[in-house]
Structures are given as C-alpha cells and as structure tokens.
N, C-alpha and C positions, 0 to 999 in steps of 0.2 A: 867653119863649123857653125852648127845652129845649136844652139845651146837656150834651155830653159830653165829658169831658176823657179822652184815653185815653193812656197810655207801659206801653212793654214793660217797667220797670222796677218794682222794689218800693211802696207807697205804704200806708201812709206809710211812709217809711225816711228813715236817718241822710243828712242834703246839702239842698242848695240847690231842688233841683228841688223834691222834696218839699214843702218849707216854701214854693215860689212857689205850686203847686198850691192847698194846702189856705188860702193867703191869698187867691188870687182866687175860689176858689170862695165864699169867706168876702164877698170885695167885691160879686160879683153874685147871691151871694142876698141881700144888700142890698139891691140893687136891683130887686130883683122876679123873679127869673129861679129857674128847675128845675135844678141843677147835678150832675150826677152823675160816679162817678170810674172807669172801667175802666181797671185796671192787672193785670198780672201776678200780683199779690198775691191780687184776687178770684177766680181760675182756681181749678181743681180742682185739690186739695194735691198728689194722685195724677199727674196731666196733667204739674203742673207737675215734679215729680221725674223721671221716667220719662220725660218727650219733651223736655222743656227745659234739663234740667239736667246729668242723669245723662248724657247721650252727649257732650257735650261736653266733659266734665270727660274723659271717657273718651280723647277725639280729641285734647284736649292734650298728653296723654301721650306720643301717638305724635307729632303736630307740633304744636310750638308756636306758639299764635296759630290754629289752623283752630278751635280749641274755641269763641272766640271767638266767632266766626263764625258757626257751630252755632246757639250757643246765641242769638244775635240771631235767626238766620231761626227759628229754631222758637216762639220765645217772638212773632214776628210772625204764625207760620203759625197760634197760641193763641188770638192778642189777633184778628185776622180769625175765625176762625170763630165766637167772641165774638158777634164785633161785627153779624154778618147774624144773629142772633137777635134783639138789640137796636135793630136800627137804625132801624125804623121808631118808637119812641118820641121821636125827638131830632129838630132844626131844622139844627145845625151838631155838625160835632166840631172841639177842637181839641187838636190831638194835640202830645206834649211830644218826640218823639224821632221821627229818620228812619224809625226800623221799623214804632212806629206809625200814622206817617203813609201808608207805604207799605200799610200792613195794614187802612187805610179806604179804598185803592181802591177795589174793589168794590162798596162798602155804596149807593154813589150820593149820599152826602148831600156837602154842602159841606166843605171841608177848611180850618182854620187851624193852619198849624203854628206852633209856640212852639221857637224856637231858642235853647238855652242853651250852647252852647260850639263847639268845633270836634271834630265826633264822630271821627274816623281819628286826628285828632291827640291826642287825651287817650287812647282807648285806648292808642297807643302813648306817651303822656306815663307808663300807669299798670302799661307794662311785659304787657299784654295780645295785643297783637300786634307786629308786627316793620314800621318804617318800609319801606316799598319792597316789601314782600310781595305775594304773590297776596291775601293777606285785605285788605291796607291797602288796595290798588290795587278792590277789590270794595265796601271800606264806601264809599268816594271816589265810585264809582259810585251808590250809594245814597242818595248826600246828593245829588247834582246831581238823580237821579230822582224826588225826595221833593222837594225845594224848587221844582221844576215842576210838580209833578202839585198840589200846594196852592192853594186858592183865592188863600190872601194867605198871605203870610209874616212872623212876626212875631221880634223878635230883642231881646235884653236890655241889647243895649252899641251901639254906632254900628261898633265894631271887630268885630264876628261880621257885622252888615249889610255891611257892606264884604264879608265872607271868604264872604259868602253871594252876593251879586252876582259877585265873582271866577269862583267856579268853576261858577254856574250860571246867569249875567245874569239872575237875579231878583232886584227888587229888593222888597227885605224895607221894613216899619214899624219901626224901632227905639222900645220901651218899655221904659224902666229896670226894671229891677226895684223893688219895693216892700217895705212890712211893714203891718201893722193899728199906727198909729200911737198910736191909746189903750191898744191891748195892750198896749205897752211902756213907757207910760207911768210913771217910776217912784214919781211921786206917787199913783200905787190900788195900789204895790205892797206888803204886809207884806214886810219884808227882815229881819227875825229872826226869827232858830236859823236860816240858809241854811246859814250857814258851817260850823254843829256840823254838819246835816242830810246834807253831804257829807265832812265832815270835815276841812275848812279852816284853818288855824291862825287863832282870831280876831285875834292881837295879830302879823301879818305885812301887809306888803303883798301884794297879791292880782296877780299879770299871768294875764291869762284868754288862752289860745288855745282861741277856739272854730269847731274846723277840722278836716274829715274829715283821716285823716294820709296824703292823698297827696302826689304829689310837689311837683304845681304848687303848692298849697298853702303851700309853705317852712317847715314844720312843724318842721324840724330846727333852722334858726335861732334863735329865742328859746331851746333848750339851750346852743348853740352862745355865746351874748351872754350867758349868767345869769352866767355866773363874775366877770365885770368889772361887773355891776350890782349881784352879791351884796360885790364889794370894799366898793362907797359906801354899799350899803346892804342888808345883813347878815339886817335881817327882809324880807325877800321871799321869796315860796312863789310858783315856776311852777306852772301851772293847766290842763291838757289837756282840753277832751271831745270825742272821736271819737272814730274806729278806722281802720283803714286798712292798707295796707303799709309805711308808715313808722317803723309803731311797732316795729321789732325796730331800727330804727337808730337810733330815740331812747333806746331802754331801755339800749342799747350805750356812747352816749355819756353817760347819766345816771350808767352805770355808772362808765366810763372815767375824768369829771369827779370821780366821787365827789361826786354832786349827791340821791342818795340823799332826805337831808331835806330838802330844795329843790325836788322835783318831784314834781307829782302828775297822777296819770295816771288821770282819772275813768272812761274808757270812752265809752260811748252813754249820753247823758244826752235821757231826754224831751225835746220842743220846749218843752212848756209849763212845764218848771223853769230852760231856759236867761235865759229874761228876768229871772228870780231872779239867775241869777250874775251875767252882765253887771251888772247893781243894786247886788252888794257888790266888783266888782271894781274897782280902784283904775286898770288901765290893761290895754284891750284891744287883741291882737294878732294883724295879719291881714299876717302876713308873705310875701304869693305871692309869686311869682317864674315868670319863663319858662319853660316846659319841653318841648320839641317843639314849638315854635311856640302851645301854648297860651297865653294868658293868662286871670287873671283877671276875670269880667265884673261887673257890675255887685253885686259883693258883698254876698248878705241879712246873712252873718254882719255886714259893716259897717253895713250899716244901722240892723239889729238894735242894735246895741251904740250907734252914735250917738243911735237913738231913746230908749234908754237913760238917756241924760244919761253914757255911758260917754265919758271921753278916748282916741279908738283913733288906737296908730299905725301904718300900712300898709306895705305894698311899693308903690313908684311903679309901678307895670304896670293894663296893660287898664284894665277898669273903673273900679278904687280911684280916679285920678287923674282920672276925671270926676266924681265922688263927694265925695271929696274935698280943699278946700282951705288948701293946705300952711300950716300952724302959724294958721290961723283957725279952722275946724271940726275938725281932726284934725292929727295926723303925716305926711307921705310920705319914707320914708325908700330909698335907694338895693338895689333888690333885690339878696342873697346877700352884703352888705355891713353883717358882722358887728359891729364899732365900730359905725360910724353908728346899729345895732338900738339897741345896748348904750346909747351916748350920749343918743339919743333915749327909751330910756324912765328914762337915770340923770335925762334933763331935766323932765320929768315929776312925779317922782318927788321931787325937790330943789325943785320950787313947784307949793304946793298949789291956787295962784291961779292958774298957767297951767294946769291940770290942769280945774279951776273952768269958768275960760270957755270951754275949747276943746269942755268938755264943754255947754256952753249954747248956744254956737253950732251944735255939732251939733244938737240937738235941735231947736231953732227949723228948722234947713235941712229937717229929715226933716218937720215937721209942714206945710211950705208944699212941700216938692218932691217926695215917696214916700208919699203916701195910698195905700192900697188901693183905695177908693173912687175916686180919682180914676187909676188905672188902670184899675178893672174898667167904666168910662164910655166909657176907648177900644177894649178889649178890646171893649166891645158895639158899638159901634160900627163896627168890622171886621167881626165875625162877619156883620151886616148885609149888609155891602158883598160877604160870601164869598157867602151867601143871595141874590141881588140877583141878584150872576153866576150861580151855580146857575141861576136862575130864566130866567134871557135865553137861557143856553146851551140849557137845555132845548127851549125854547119856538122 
C-alpha cells in the first residue's frame, strides 16, 4: 500500500504529533508498506513565508485571533495544491489535523483522519484565538466538516472519540497512542557522558519535564513544588526540554524562588537524545492539567518515559489516567495541586525500591500494551476499510 501522511503543521517539529507521525510511519514500513510524509515543512521556503506566514502575523496585529485563522486556511490552501500534484502516487491519505484533511478533499483518494486533541479548544487553551469568537465559532465549523468528509476517523484517547461524536455524530476508532518500544529500551542504551553532554549536575537527582511549555501541559508546577522537594532533599536539579509560551513564566518564577541552581532549562532537545534523558532521570514529570476544556490525550512523553524504565508521575487528567495506574506502573497525582506534586516525587525520591518497581512495572505495561507495530496493524487495517468504501462509493 502507498500510504501518505499529510498536516499543515511543521514536521518533524518539537510535540507529540510529530513523534506519532515519524513512529508509525516507522511501524508500517515494517510491515511492508511506501510511507511518505507531506507537511508544511516540505512546501517552498518562499510559499511558505509570503502566503502562509507573513499575512497572518500581519492580521494579528490588527485582531487578535484572525491571524490564526489565516494562517490555517493558507497553509491548507498549500498542503491541497500539493497534494493534486501528488495524488495519484498514493492508495490512501491520512491526514493528522482538520485542515489537512479538509485540503484532500479534492484529490479523490480515500481520507483517514488522525485526531489528536480538541483543535478550537487548544488553540484557545494556547492563547491563539479568543473563546466565543468569529475564528473560534469557524475552526468549530471545520472540525465537524472534516470529521464528515473522512472515510474513517481515527482518535488517540476514548475522551477526543467521544468529543468527536459530540459535535459531529461520527463516530471515530480510538487507537492509544504508541512508542517504538526497543527504541527505548534502556538496556541497548549507552547512558554515559549524557549528563556532562547537556550539562547535568552528575552527583543530583535528575526530575525530567519533558513537555512543550504550554499551558495545558502544567509546565509551571514542578517550579512551583521544587522549593518543598529541594527542603528534603537539597541535591535535586529540575530538567526542562521544550519551548513554548510558558517559558517567560517559568523563568519569572525560577527567578522570584531564587531557584537559579536548581533549574535548567534545556530548550528543543532532538527526539532521538530524549530516550537518553529519560535513561539518567531519576523521576519523570508529566504534570497536565485542564485548560479550556482541553485535556491531555494519550501521553508519548509518558510513554516514552515509562518505556524507559523511567518512574513518571502524572497529572490525573484525559489520557494519563488510562495510561496509567496509580502507584503500580506510575504516580497520578491531583492536577494544579502543588503539595501533592511535591509529596509525590519527595515519595519517590525517599525509596529507591518504589522508584525500582514502579519503574518495571511500566515497562513491562508499554512492551504488551504500546507497540508501534501492533498499532501500525490497525492503522492498516482502517486504511483498508477507507479503500474498500472509496471503492463501492465509486462504483
């Protein structure tokens, strides 16, 4: 099968999306299949500055939130005229975002969409447009038009299929998200000089947030908890890699803490050095939380980290809490409920042997429940079913 994956979006770039993408395509050329990737990124440097970018940035200026906007339809109006140069090499597309999918109309070929969050709501979760707006009320539109016009719909948590049925009575496959689970393996991994390599303090404990710094994310918390974990226990170094809008209110409050030697703030760290860190970190932290009705779905960073052999402890929201369970394979601790953070990794932290098996127990869960491979099985197996319909509608 010739299979194209398409989103208006970066790729590869810093999130989740990304890292789903470049692992399934990873699973079904496993399996036999032509995997190719049209994203935003592949367009002409020129195209994409001057039609996609630049006018929007322009239109924010004047109102807030239409830029947004803009710059979705154009980066769609991109990825379609793309895509009818392409389209006859391919069997099926399936597309990672509304605009995308809306932007294979056209082409004729079979549609799977891949749903990874609630798209109106995280926009405005990440301060990009305004709840209640003419933009919010038109992306709202988009998603119901997009989740129709899809052969099959496919979704990452049981909590997005629900939120996809809601506003468009289709009903979506829910598929967890996944990781390449020998990837992570941390027995093929060398784990020294990691910690000189980013400059790590080797003789600290390590707590890893490895989390773009938006809102939903809870990125602020673990700053927020260090001061009462740094009481009990003094060699501990916070661990940042992303970017995001968050980071001017962490740096504010690093500052404010006077937490200085106590946090570090790596940046965009490649995918393929992340499985390194997770490896020398002592306890990873995937603290979401709510925010505009967003939640979080089906967590790679968690997975990632549990495949690891990492002890990670979470925010109870969305996904985490099908993922993971509480004080057997991982932490759930009460989202934006600063103690509880704090307590939860001082407890960690005070037994090396709960730390031990919480961390075993993950690993074993991710190698029987989060294959790639045994995702990219049902993935083929949809695409099929999208082909199949294509074939009768036509006919």
């Amino acid at each position: 099968m010739n299979i194209l994956i398409t989103t208006i979006f970066d790729y590869p770039h810093e999130g989740g999306l990304s890292t789903h993408v470049a692992t399934l395509k990873n699973g079904l050329e496993a399996r036999g299949h032509k995997v190719d990737v049209l994203s935003f990124t592949q367009l002409n440097p020129l195209l994409r500055k001057a039609y996609a970018q630049a006018p929007g940035f322009i239109a924010s200026k004047f109102k807030p939130g239409s830029g947004q906007l803009m710059n979705d339809e154009n980066r769609m109006t991109l990825i379609r005229k793309q895509l009818e140069r392409v389209k006859n090499e391919y069997d099926v597309i399936n597309s990672q975002d509304v605009y995308a999918t809306l932007a294979a109309e056209s082409s004729g070929l079979p549609i799977v969409e891949t749903v990874h969050g609630y798209y109106s709501y995280e926009a405005i979760s990440r301060g990009a447009i305004k709840e209640g707006s003419k933009e919010d009320q038109v992306i709202r539109e988009r998603e119901k038009k997009a989740y129709n016009l899809a052969s099959r719909v496919v979704t990452v948590d049981q909590r997005i299929k629900d939120y996809v049925y809601k506003i468009s009575g289709v009903s979506a496959a829910a598929i967890r998200n996944f990781i390449d689970v020998e990837d992570f393996n941390p027995l093929k991994l060398d784990l020294s000089g990691i910690r000189e390599e980013f400059g790590i303090p080797v003789d600290k404990k390590m707590l890893f947030v490895p989390r773009r710094m938006t809102e939903k994310n809870g990125v602020i918390y673990p700053t927020l908890a260090l001061r009462k974990v740094l009481d009990k226990h003094p060699d501990t170094v916070l661990v940042y890699a992303g970017t995001g809008e968050q980071m001017p209110a962490i740096k504010e409050e690093v500052a404010n803490q006077g937490l200085g030697e106590s946090v570090m703030l790596l940046g965009t760290v490649a995918h393929e050095k992340m499985k390194y860190l997770y490896g020398v970190a002592d306890v990873v932290l995937v603290p979401s939380i709510h925010s505009y009705g967003v939640e979080e779905a089906t967590s790679i960073s968690a997975l990632e980290a549990m495949g690891s052999s990492s002890p990670v402890i979470a925010g109870a929201v969305g996904g985490l809490k099908e993922i993971i369970s509480d004080h057997e394979d991982g932490i759930l601790v009460q989202e934006r409920d600063t103690d509880a953070l704090s307590n939860a990794i001082i407890e960690v932290l005070d037994s090396a042997e709960l730390g031990e098996q919480l961390a075993r127990s993950a690993r074993r869960k991710i190698e029987r429940e989060y294959s790639h491979l045994f995702a990219a099985e049902k993935y083929e197996q949809i695409y099929h079913e999208a082909i199949n319909d294509e074939r009768v509608r036509v006919e």
